[in-house]
C-alpha positions in Angstrom: 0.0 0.0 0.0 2.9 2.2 0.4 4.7 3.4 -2.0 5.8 6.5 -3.6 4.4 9.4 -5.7 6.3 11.7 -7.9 5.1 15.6 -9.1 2.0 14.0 -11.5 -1.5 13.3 -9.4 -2.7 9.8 -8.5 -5.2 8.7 -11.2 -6.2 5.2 -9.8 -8.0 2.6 -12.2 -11.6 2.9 -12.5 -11.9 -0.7 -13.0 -10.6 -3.9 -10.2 -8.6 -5.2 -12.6 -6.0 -2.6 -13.3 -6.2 -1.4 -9.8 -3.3 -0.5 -7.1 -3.3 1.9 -4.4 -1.0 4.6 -4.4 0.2 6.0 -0.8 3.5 7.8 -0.5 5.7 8.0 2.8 5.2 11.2 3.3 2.0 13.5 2.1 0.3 16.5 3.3 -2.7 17.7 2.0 -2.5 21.7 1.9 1.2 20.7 -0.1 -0.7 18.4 -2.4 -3.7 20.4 -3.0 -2.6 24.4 -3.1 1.1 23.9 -3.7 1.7 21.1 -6.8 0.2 22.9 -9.7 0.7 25.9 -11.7 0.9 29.4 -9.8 -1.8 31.1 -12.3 -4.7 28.2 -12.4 -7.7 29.2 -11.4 -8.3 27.0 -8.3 -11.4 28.9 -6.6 -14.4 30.6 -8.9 -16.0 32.9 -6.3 -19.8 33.2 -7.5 -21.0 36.8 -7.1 -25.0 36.2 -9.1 -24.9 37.9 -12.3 -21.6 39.9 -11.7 -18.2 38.5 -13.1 -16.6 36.2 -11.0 -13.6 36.6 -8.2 -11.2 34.4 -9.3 -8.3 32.8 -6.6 -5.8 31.4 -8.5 -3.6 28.8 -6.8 -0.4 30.6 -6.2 -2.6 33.0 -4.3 -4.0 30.3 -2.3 -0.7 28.9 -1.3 0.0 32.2 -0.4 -2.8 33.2 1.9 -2.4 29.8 3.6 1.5 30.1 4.3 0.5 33.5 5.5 -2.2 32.3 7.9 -0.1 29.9 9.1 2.5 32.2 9.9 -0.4 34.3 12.1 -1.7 31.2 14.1 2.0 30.1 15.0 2.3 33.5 16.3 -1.0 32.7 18.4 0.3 29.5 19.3 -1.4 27.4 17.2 0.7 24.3 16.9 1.0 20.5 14.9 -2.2 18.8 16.5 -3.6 21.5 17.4 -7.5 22.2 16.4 -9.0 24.6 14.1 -12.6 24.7 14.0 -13.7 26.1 10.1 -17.2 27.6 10.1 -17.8 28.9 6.8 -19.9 29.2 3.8 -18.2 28.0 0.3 -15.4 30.9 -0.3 -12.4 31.8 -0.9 -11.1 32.1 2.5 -12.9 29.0 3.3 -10.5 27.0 1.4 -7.8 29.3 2.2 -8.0 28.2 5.7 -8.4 24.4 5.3 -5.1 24.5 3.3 -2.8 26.5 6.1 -4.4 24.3 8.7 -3.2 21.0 7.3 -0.5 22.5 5.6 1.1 23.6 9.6 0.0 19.5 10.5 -3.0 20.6 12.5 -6.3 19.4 12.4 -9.6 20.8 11.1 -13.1 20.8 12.4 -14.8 21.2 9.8 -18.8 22.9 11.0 -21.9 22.9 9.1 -22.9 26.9 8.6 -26.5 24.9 9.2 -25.2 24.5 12.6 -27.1 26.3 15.8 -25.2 27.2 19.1 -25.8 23.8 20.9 -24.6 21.9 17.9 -21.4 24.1 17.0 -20.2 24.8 20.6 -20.6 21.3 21.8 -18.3 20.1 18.5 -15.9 23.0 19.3 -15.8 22.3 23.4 -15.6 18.3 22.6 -12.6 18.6 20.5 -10.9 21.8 22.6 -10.5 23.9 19.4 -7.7 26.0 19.8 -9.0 28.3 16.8 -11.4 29.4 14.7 -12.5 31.0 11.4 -15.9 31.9 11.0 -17.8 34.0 8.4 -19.7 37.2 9.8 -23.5 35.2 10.1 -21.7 32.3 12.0 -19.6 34.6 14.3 -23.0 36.3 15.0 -24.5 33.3 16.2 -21.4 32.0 18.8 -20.1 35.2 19.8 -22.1 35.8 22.5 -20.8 31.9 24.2 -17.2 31.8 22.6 -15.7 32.8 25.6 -16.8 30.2 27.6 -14.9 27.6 25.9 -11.4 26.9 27.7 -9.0 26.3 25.6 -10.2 28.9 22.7 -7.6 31.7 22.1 -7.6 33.1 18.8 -11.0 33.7 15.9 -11.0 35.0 13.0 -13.9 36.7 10.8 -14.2 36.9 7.4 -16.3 39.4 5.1 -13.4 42.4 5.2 -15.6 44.3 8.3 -14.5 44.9 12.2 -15.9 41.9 14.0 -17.2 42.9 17.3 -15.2 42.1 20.4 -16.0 39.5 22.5 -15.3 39.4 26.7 -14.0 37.5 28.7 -10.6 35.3 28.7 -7.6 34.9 26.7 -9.6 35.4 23.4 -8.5 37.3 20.3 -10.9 38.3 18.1 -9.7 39.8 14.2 -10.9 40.0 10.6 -9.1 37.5 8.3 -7.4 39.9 6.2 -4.8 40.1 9.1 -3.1 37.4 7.8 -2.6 39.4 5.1 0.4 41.3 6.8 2.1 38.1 7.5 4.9 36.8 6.1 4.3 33.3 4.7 5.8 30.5 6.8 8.5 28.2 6.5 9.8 25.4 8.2 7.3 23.4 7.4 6.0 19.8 9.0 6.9 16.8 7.2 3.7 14.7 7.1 3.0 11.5 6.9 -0.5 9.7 5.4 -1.1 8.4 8.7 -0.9 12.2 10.9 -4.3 13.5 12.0 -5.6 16.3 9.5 -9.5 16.5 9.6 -12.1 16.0 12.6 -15.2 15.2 11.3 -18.7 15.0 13.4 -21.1 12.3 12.7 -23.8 11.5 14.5 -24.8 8.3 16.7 -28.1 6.6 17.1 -27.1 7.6 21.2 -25.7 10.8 23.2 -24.0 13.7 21.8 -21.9 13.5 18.0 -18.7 11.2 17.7 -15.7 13.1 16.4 -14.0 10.9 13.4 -10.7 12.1 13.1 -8.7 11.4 9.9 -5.3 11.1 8.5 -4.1 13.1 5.6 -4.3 9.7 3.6 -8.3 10.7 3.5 -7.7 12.7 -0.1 -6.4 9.7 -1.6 -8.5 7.4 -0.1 -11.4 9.1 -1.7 -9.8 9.2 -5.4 -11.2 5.9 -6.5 -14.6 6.9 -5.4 -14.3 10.3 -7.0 -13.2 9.5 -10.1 -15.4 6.5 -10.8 -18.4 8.6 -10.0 -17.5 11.0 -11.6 -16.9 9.4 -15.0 -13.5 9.5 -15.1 -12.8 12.8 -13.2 -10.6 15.3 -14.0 -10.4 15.5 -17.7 -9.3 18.7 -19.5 -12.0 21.8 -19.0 -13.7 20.0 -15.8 -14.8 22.9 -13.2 -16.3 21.2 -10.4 -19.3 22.5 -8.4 -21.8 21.4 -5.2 -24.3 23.0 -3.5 -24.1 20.5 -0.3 -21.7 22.6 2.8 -17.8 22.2 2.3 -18.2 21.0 6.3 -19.7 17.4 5.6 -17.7 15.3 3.5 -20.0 15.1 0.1 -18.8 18.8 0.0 -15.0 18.6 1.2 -13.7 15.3 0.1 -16.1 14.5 -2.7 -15.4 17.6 -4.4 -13.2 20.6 -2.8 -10.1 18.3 -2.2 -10.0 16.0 -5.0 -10.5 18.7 -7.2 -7.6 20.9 -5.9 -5.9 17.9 -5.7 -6.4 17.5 -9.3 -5.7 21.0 -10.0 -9.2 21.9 -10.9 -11.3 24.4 -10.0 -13.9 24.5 -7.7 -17.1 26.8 -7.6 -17.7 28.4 -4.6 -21.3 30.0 -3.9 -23.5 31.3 -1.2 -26.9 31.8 -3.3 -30.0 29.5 -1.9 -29.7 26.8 -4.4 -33.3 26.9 -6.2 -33.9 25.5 -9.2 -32.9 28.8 -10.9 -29.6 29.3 -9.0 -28.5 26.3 -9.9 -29.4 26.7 -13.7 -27.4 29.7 -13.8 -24.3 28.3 -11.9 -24.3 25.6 -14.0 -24.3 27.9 -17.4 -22.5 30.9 -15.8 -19.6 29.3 -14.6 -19.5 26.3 -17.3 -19.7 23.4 -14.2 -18.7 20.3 -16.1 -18.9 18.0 -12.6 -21.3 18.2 -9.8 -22.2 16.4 -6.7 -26.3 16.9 -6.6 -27.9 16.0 -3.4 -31.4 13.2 -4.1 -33.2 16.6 -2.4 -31.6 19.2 -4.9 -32.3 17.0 -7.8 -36.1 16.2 -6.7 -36.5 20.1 -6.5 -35.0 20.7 -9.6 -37.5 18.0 -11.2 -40.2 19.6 -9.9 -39.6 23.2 -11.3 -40.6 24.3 -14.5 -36.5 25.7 -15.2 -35.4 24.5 -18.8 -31.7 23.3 -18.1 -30.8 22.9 -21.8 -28.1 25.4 -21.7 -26.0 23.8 -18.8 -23.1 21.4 -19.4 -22.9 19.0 -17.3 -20.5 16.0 -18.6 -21.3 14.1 -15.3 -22.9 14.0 -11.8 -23.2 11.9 -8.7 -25.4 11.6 -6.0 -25.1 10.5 -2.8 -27.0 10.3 1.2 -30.4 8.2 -0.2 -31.2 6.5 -3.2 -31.9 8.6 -5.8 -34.8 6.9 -7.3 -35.4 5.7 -11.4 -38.0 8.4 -11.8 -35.6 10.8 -10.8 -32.6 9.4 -12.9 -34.8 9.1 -15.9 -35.5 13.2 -15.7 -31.7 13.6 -14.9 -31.3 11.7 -18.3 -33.8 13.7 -20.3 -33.4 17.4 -18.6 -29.3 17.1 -18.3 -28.2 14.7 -20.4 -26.4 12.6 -17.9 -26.7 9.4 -16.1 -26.7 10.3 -12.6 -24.1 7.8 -11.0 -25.2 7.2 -7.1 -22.5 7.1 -4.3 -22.5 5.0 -1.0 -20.4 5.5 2.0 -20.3 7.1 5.5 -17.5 9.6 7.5 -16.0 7.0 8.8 -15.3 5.7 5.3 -16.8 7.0 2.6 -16.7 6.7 -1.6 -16.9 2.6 -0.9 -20.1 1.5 -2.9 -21.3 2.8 -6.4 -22.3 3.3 -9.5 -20.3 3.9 -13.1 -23.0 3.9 -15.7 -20.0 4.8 -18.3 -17.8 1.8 -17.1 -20.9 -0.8 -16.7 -24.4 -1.4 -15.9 -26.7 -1.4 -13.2 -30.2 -2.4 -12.4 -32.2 0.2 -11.4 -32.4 0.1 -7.4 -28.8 -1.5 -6.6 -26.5 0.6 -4.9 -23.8 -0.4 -7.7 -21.0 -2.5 -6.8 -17.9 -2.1 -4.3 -14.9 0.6 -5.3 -11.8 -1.1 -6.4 -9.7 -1.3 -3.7 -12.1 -2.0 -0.8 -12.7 -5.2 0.3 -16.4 -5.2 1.3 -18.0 -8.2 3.5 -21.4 -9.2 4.6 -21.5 -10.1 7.9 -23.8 -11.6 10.5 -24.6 -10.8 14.0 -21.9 -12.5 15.0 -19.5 -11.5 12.6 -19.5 -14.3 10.1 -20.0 -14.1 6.0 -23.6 -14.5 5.0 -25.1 -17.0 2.6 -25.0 -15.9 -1.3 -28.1 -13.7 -1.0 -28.9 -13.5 1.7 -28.9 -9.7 3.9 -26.0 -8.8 5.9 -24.1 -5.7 7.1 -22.0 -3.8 5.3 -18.5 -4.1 7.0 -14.9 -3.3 5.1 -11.9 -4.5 5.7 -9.2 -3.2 7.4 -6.5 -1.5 7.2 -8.2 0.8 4.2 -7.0 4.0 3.0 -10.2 5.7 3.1 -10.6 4.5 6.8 -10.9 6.9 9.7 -8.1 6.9 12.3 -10.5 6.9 15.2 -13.2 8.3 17.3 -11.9 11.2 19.0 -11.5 10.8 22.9 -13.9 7.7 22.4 -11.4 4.6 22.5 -15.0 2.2 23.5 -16.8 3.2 20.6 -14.0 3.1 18.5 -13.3 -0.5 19.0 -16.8 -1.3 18.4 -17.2 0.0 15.0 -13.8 -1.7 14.2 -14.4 -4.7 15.9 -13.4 -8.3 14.1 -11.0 -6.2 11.8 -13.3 -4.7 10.0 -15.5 -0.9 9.6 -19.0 -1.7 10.6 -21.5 0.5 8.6 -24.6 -0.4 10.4 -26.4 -1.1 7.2 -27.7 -3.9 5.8 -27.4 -5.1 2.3 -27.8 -7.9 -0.1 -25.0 -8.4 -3.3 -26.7 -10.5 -6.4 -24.5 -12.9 -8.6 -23.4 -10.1 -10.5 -21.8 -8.3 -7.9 -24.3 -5.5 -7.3 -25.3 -4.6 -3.8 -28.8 -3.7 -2.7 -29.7 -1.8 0.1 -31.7 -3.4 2.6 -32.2 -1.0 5.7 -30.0 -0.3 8.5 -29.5 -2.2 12.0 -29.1 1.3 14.1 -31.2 4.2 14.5 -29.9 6.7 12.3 -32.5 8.2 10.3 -31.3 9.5 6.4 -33.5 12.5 5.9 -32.9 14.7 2.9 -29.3 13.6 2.5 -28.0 14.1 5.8 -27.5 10.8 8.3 -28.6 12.2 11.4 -28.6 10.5 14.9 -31.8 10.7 17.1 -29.6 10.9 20.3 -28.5 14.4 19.9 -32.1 15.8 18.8 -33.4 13.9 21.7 -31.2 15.5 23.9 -31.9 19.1 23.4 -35.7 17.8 23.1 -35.5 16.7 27.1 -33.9 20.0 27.8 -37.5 21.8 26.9 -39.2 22.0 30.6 -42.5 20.8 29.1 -40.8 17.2 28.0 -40.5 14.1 30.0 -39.4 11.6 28.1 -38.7 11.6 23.9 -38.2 9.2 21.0 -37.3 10.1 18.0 -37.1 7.9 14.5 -37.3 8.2 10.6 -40.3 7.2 9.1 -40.3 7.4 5.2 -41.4 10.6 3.1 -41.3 11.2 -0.7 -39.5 14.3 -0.6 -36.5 13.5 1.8 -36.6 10.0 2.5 -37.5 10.3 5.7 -38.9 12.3 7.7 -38.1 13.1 11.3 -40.5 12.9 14.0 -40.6 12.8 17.7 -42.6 11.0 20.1 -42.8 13.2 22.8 -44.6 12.2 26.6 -45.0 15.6 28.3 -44.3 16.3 31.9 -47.0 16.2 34.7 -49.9 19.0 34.5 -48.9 19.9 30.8 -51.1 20.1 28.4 -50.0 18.6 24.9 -50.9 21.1 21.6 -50.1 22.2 18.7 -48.6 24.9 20.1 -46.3 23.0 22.2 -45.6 20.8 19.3 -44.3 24.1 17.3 -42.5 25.2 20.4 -40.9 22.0 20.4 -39.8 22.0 17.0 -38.5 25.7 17.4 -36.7 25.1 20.1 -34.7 22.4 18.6 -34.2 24.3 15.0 -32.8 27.3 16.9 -29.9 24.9 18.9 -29.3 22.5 16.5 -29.3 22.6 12.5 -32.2 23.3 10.5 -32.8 19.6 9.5 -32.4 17.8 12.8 -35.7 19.4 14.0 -38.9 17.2 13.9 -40.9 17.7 11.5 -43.8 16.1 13.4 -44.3 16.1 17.1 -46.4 13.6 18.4 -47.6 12.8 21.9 -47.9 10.2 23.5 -48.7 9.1 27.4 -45.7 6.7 27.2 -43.3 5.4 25.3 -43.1 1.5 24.2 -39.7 -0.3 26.1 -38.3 -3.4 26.7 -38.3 -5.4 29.6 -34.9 -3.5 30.2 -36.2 -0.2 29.7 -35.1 0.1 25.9 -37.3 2.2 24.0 -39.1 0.5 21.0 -38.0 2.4 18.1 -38.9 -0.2 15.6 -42.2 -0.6 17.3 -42.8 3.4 16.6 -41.8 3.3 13.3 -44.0 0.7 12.4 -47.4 2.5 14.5 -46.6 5.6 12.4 -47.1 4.0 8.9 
């Protein structure tokens, strides 16, 4: 597996056949993706609506990044340390992802979506030295950023003054200080294996699990990327997303591969309708894209004619995508939508490639070359030809996380018996395509996202008015499923619609926008198990 890589870019095999991995001794991701290519490539198209463009070329990315890390070494920022990165899709986004791996610290990567409760608890949990926020975002913590111990240094994009904030050690500045910095040198010498990227996912119990990854994670998501993406990067290919740069559809299935690559990457803050994303498409000539089941289903629905885009190729990824669906991605944009399979922990490791073969309409495609997939039983042994198992990969894997931060327990049990345990359950036909057959945990897959009921429930319990709470997925047509909670009030409350909406507010204002129920229903008590387990299967199945 180890091996090493000269000055061209890894272009692994899209096929098994022909397929070796490719991971040097030594690799850094900032070095790999803002340093390796030509100083005037366009690496970052900054959208600005109809306006012309801001264009970041990569020498001015390297730049900015050596720059920045020569201002968060003067803060004391050091190799390990943890940068939290809460931005929209910009420039300075990516500018700080590449100092921060670049200097061989770490990144927390948060969703803009994010509310206080979600953002500070990922922040606290993982003792963020650092952070860069845009204006909106710093609006939302300032008020609480003192009160995380170990946070020293923030800064603010958008060019203004950001307002001060009490209390502590903390040093608040606009980003364009790092501006009057010289760039650094003396740089850390990386290895694939060194911790680069802190990535939250939820559970199915408690509070978010921090999945920390190596700087291997780039390269361990090339064979996925490039497969899905019809053989990605060919010459003219300008890559483009609407899902956040903070989950890893947005950062490592299209902002690092395609710097990697030495392509550029849109970077937009406009709502993504269906006319925003006509005219990003056709504006900025997007030849790639990584279309959430959600943003496609809107765009189906609208009356937008998207005859004047050029797409060469698309993926999709978070929920099956559906034939109708596929067939309107066909006839309205000219591509065959390939569909993608994988979690944080490892992602990229199941999928489609309708250019390099076929695949019944339904399957989840087949594995990526260079995973070694399994289907296991309960108790860890291969399943019958056929018959449903879960979705486990070997180990060691490129594309696998290093960890759970802080969380040695749980990170034992998803690797347990050698291998990655998805959680999800799925059957492989005699052609070697996999078919999804549900999941063995709680997590719910609602419009993309895999969220965990445990930290919804837990600010749900926080509301005075709640005793106990359940939530679950049931299914919907619009985002797979829908979430809803089972809520059994506390003693002398009196259970409404207006307590439902207050319910669902107060979750959408701590948490993000689509962990909030969309249906609150109450109940005098929840069904349990003769050890107190609540019957989640036994509320799914009332609800339909």
């Amino acid at each position: 597996m180890r091996g090493t890589v000269g000055a061209r870019p890894w272009r692994p095999a899209l096929g098994p056949d022909d397929f070796e991995w490719e991971i040097p001794d030594r690799f850094n991701i900032g070095a790999a993706c803002a340093q390796a290519h030509p100083a005037d490539a366009p690496a970052i198209i900054v959208d600005r609506g109809d306006a012309d463009p801001e264009v970041l070329t990569f020498g001015a990315l390297s730049d900015r990044a050596l720059r920045l890390v020569g201002y968060l070494r003067e803060r004391g920022v050091g190799v390990g340390d943890r940068v939290a990165v809460m931005c929209a899709q910009s420039a300075e986004t990516a500018v700080a992802h590449m100092a921060v791996y670049r200097m061989g610290a770490v990144t927390v990567p948060l969703s803009v979506k994010f509310g206080p409760e979600a953002a500070l608890f990922r922040m606290a949990d993982s003792g963020a030295v650092a952070a860069v926020f845009d204006p909106e975002c710093f609006d939302r913590l300032a008020g609480d950023l003192a009160g995380l111990p170990g946070l020293t240094t923030v800064l603010v994009t958008g060019g203004g003054v950001p307002r001060a904030v009490s209390g502590g050690p903390l040093e608040v500045s606009g980003f364009d200080v790092v501006d009057t910095r010289e760039p650094a040198d003396a740089l850390p010498d990386t290895g694939p294996d060194d911790p680069a990227l802190l990535i939250y996912t939820s559970g199915t119990t408690g509070q978010p699990k921090g999945a920390l990854h190596g700087h291997r994670v780039v390269l361990g998501h090339l064979p996925g990327v490039r497969r899905s993406q019809d053989g990605f990067p060919v010459d003219g290919d300008v890559f483009w997303t609407p899902a956040d740069w903070a989950w890893a559809g947005g950062l490592l299935d299209v902002l690092l591969p395609s710097l990697y690559y030495g392509r550029p990457v849109v970077a937009s803050t406009a709502r993504p309708t269906p006319e925003n994303v006509e005219r990003i498409l056709r504006q900025h000539r997007v030849t790639c894209s990584f279309l959430p089941p959600t943003i496609l289903k809107m765009m189906r629905s609208s009356d937008v004619d998207y005859s004047r885009t050029g797409l060469r190729t698309a993926c999709s990824g978070g929920e099956a995508l559906g034939e109708s669906v596929a067939e309107w991605a066909r006839d309205s944009l000219g591509i065959a939508v390939n569909e993608i399979y994988g979690q944080t922990e490892i992602n990229l490791i199941v999928g489609t490639c309708h250019s390099e073969f076929a695949t019944p309409a339904g399957s989840m495609g087949r594995p990526t070359p260079g995973f070694e997939l399994e289907l296991l039983d309960e108790v860890g042994e291969p399943v019958a030809p056929g018959d449903v198992g879960e979705i486990c990969v070997r180990l060691p894997s490129p594309n696998a996380f290093l960890r759970y931060w802080e969380a040695p327990e749980k990170t034992a049990e998803k690797t347990a018996g050698g291998v990655v345990h998805t959680g999800d359950l799925a059957r492989v036909d005699a052609d070697g395509n996999y078919w999804f057959a549900g999941r063995n945990d709680d997590l719910i897959s609602s419009a993309g996202y895999r969220v965990g009921p445990g930290e919804i429930e837990d600010q749900i319990l926080r509301h005075p008015a709640v005793e106990m709470v359940a939530v679950v997925g049931v299914p919907d047509d619009l985002r797979g499923e829908a979430i809803v909670a089972y809520v059994v009030p506390a003693d002398g409350v009196s259970a409404d619609d207006g307590l439902a909406r207050e319910i669902q507010e107060f979750v959408k204002e701590r948490l993000a926008f689509y962990q909030y129920p969309r249906k609150v229903v109450f109940l005098d008590s929840l069904p349990t198990t003769a050890t107190g387990k609540i019957r989640r299967a036994q509320l799914r199945s009332d609800h339909s």
